[in-house]
Short mmCIF file of the C-alpha atoms (twelve columns), coordinates in Angstrom:
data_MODEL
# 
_entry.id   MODEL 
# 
loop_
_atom_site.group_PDB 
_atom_site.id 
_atom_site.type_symbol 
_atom_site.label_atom_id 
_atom_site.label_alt_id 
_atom_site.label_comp_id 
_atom_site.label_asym_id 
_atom_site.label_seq_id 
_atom_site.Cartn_x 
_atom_site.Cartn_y 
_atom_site.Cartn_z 
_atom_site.pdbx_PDB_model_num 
ATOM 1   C CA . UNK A 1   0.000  0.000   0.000   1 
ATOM 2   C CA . UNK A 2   1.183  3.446   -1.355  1 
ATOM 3   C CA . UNK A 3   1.050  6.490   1.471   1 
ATOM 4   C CA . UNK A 4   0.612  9.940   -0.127  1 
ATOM 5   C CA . UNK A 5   3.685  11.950  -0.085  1 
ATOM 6   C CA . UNK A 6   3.082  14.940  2.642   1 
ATOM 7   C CA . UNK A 7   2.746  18.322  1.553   1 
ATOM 8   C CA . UNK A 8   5.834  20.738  2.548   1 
ATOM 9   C CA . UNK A 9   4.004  22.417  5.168   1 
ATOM 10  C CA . UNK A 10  3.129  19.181  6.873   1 
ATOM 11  C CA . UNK A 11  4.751  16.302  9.086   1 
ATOM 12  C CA . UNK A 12  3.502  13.126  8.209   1 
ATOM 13  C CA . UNK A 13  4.338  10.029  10.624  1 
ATOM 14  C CA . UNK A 14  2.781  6.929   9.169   1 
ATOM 15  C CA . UNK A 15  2.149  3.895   11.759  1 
ATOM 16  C CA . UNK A 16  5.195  1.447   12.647  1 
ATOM 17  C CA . UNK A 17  4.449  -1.897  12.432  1 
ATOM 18  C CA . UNK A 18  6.237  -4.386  13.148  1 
ATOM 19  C CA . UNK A 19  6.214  -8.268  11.651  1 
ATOM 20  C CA . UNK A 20  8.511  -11.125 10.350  1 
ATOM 21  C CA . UNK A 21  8.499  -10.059 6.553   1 
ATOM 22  C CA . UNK A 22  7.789  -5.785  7.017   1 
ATOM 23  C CA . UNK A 23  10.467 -3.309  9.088   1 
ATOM 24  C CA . UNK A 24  9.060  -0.100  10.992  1 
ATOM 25  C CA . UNK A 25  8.577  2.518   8.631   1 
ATOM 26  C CA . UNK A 26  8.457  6.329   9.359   1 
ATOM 27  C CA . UNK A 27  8.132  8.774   6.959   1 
ATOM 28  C CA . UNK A 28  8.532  12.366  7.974   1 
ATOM 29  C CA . UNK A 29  8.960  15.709  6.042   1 
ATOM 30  C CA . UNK A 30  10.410 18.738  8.075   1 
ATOM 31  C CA . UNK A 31  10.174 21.152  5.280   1 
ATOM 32  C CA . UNK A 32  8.340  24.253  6.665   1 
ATOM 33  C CA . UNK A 33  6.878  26.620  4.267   1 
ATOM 34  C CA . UNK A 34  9.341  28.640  2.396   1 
ATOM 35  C CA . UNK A 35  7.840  32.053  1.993   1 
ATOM 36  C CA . UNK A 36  8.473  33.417  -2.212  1 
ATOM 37  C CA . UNK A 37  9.466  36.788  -3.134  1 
ATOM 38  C CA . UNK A 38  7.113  39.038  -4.844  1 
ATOM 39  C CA . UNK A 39  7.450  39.293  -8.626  1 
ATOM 40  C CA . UNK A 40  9.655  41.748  -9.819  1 
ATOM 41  C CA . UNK A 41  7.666  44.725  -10.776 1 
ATOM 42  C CA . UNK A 42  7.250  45.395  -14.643 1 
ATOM 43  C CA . UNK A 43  7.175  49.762  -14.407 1 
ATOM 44  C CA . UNK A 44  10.565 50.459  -15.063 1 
ATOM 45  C CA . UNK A 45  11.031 52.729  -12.038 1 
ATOM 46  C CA . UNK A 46  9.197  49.978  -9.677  1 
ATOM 47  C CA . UNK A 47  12.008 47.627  -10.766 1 
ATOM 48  C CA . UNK A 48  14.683 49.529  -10.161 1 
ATOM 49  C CA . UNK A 49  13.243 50.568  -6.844  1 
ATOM 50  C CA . UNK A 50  12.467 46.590  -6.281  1 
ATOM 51  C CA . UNK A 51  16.396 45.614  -7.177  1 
ATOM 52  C CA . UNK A 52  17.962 48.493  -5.130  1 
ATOM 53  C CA . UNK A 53  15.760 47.209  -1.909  1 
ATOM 54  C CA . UNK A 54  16.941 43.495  -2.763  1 
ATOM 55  C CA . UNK A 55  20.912 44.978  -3.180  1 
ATOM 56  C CA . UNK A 56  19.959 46.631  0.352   1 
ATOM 57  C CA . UNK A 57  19.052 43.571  1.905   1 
ATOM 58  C CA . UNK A 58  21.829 41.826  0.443   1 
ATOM 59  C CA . UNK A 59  24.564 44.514  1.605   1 
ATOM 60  C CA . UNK A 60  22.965 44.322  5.022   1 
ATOM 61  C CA . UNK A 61  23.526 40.443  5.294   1 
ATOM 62  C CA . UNK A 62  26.977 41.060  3.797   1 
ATOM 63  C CA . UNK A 63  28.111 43.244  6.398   1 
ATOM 64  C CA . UNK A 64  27.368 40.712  9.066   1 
ATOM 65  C CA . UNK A 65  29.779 38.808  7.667   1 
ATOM 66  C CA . UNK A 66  32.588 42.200  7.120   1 
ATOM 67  C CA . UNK A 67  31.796 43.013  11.134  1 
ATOM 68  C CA . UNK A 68  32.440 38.769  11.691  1 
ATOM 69  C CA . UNK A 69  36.217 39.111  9.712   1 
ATOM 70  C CA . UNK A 70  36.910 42.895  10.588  1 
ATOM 71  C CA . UNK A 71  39.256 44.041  13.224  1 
ATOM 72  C CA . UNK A 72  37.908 46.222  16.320  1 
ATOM 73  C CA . UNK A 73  39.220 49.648  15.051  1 
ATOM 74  C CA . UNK A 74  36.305 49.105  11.726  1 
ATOM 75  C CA . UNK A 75  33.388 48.481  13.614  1 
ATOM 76  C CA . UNK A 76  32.417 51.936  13.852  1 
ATOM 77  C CA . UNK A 77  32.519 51.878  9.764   1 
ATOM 78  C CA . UNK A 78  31.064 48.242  9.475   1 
ATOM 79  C CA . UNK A 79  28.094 49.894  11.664  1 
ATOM 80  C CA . UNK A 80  27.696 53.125  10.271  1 
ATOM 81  C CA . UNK A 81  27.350 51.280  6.900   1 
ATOM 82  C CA . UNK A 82  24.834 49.020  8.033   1 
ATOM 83  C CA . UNK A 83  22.815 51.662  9.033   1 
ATOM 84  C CA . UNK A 84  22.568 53.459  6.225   1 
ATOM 85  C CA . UNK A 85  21.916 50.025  4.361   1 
ATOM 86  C CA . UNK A 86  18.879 49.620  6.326   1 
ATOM 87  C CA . UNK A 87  18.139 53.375  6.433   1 
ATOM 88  C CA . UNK A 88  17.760 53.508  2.876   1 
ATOM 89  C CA . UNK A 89  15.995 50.060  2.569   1 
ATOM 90  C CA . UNK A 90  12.894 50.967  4.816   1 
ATOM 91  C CA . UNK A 91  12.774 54.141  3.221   1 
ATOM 92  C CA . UNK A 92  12.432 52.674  -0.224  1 
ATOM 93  C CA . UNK A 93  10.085 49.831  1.250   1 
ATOM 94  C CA . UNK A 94  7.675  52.747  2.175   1 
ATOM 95  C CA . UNK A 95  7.974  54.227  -1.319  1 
ATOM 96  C CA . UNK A 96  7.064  50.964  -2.678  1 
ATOM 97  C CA . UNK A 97  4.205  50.386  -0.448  1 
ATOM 98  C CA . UNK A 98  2.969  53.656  -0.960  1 
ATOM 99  C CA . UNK A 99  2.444  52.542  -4.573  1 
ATOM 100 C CA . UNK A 100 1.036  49.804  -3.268  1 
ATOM 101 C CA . UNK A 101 4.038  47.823  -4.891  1 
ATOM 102 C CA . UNK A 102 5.124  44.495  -3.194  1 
ATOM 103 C CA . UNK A 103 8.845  44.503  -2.338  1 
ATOM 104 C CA . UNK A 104 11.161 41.799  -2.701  1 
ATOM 105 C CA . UNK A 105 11.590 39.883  0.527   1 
ATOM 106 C CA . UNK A 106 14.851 39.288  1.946   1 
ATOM 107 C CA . UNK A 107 16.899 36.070  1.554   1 
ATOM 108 C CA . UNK A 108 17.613 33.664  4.534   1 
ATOM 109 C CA . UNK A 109 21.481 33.799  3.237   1 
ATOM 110 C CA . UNK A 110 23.178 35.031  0.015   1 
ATOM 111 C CA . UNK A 111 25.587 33.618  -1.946  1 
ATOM 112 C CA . UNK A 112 29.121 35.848  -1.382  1 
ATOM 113 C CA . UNK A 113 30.775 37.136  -4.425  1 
ATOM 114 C CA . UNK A 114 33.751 36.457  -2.633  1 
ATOM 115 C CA . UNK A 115 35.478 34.537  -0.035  1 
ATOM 116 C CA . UNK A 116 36.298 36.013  3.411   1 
ATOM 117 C CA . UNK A 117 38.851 34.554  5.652   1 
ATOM 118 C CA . UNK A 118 40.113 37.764  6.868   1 
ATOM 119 C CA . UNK A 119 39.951 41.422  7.460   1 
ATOM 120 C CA . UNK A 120 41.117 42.136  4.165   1 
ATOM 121 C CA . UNK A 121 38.793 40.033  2.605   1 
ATOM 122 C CA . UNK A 122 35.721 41.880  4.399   1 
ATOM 123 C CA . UNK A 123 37.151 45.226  3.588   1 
ATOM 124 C CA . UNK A 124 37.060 44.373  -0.105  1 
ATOM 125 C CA . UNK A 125 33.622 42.642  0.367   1 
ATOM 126 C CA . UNK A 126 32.457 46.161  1.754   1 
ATOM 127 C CA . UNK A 127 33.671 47.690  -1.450  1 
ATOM 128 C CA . UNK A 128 32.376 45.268  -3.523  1 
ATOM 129 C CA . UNK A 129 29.228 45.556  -2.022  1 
ATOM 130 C CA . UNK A 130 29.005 49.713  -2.289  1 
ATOM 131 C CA . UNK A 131 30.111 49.664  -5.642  1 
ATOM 132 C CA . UNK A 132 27.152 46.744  -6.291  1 
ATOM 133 C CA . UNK A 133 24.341 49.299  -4.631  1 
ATOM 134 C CA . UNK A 134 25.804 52.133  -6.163  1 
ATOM 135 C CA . UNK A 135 24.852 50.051  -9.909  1 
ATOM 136 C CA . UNK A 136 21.127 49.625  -7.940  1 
ATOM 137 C CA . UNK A 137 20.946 52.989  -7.129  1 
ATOM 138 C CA . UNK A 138 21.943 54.678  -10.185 1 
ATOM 139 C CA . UNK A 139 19.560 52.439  -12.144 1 
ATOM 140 C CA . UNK A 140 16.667 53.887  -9.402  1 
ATOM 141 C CA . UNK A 141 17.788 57.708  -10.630 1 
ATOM 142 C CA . UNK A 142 17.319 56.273  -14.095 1 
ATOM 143 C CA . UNK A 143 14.219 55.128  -14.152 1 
ATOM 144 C CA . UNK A 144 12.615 57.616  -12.195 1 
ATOM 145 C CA . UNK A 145 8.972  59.567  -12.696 1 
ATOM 146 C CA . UNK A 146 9.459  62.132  -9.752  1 
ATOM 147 C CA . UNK A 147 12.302 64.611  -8.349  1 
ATOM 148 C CA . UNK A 148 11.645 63.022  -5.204  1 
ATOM 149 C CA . UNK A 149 12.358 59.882  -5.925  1 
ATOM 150 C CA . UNK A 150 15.098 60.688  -7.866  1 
ATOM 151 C CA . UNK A 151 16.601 62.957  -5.542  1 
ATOM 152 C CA . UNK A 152 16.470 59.861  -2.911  1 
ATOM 153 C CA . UNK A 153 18.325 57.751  -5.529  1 
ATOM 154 C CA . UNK A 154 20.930 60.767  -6.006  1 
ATOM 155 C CA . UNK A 155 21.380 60.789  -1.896  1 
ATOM 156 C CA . UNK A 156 21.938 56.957  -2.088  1 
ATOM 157 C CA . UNK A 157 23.896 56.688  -4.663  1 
ATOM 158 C CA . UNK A 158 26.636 59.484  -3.214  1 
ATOM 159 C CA . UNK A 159 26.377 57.806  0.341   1 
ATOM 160 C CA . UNK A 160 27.348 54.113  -1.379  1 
ATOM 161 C CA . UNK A 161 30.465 56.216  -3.332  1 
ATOM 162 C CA . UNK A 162 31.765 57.504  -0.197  1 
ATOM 163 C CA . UNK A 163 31.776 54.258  2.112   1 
ATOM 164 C CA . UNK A 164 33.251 52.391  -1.051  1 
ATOM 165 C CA . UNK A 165 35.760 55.168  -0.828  1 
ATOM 166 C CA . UNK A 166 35.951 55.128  3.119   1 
ATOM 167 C CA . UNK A 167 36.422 51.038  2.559   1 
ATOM 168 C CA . UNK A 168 39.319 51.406  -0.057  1 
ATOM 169 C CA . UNK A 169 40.969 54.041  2.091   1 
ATOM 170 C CA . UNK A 170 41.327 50.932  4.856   1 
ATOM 171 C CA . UNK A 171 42.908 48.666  1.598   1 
ATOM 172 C CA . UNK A 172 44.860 51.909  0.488   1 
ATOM 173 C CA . UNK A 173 43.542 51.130  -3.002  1 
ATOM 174 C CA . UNK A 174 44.648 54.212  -5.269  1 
ATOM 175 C CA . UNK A 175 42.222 55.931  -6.167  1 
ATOM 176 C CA . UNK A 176 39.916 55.701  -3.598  1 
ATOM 177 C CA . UNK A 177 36.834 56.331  -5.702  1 
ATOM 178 C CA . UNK A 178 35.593 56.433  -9.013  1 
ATOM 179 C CA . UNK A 179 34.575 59.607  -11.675 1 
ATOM 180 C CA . UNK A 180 31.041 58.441  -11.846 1 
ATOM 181 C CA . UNK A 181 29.989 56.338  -9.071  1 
ATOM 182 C CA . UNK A 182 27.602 53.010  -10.105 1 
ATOM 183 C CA . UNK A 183 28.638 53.232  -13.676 1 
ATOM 184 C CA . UNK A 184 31.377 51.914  -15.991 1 
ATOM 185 C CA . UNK A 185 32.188 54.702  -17.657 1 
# 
């Protein structure tokens, strides 16, 4: 006899029995519910919005892993730059919900574009990460209908250039910042 396979959101325990020519079988499924992000909004400016808030949340889970491999004297950078991570993020999430917009939620871990072992390594990841938002928020100043909005994009965008350049000041990477932040020009 054939048990039906459990749904994701459900434990299933089927009866143990026990004889000479069956074993005890117990069939469980721990998989809880896994919550899916919103669809990426089609309105180019909702997009762009939408990706900068999923760089945000990204850059926020990133620098728990810079504060993890930094040395003492950064945390006051590796905090700062959280802040204004999340800063930013709730203030876009409110300009997305006031367009009654669904925002992207954030990931239970991301995948690191590098590997850190080492205060060096999470100094670089903070760059790398700045530099990644900066490309988010530019695209947000792009794609924007309002002065508002793209004044908030303009304020984002120069906040990720300096604590890139704040970041490769710590590597004492010459230059310490780029002609035209979030672009490859």
């Amino acid at each position: 006899m054939t048990s039906p396979q459990p749904s994701p959101t459900t434990t299933t325990t089927s009866p143990t029995t026990t004889s000479p020519t069956t074993s005890p079988t117990t069939t469980t499924s721990s998989r809880a519910a896994e919550p899916t992000s919103p669809t990426r909004p089609q309105n180019p400016a909702d997009g762009a919005l939408f990706d900068a808030i999923a760089t945000a949340q990204a850059a926020i889970y990133g620098y728990g892993i810079v504060s993890a491999h930094s040395s003492p004297d950064m945390n006051y950078l590796v905090s700062s730059s959280m802040a204004q991570h999340r800063k930013r993020r709730e203030e876009a999430l409110a300009m997305l919900e006031a367009r009654s917009v669904e925002a992207p939620l954030p990931a239970a871990g991301y995948q690191l574009p590098i590997e850190v072992d080492n205060p060096t390594d999470a100094a670089n990841l903070a760059v790398r990460m700045e530099e990644d938002a900066a490309v988010a928020w530019r695209a947000v100043i792009e794609q924007a209908t309002d002065e508002q909005e793209r004044a908030f994009g303009v304020s984002a965008l120069t906040e990720c250039a300096v604590t890139a350049a704040e970041w490769s000041r710590v590597l004492g990477t010459k230059p310490i910042t780029v002609a035209f932040p979030g672009g490859s020009e």
